[in-house]
N, C-alpha and C positions, 0 to 999 in steps of 0.2 A: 747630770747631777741632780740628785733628788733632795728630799730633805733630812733633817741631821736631829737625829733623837739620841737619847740617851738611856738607856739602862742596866740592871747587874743582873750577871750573868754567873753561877759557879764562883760567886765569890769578888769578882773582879767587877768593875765599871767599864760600859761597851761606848763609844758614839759612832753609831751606825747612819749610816748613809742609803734611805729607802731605797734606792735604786741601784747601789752599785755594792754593799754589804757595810762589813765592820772595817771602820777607817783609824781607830785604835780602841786598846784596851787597856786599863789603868787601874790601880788602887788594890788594896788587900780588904780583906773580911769586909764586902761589901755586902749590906742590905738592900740600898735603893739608889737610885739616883736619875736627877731629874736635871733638863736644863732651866733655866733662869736669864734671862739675859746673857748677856757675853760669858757667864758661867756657867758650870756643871757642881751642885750639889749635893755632894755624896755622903749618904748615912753608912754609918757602919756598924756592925753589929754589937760592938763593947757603949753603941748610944752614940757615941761621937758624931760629929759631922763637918766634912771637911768641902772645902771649896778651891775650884779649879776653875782656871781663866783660859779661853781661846789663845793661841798662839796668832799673830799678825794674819795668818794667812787665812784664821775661820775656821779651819779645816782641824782640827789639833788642841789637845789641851798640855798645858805646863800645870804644876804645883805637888801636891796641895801648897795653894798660896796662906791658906788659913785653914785652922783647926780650932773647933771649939770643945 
């Protein structure tokens, strides 16, 4: 197991896993996205920005838990 980055890819949010590839893909009209602590920060193209929280396991995100 390597380490867990995050970025948008074609629109969508990736959290990829350095060594073993992409372990999910998430979100619409995505510009950027960056981890933060237990979260994933994603900008979107319309300016928004939405936030996603690990699932128990680390491995996984759930949400958007919040949109601003």
């Amino acid at each position: 197991m390597g380490n867990v980055i995050a970025r948008a890819r074609g629109g969508r949010a990736q959290l990829i896993d350095t060594r073993a590839g992409v372990i999910q893909t998430f979100g619409v009209d995505v510009a950027s996205a960056m981890l933060q602590g237990d979260e994933v920060v994603v900008n979107l193209t319309s300016g928004k920005t939405q936030i996603y929280r690990f699932n128990a396991s680390g491995r996984t995100v759930f949400g958007p838990v919040r949109t601003y």
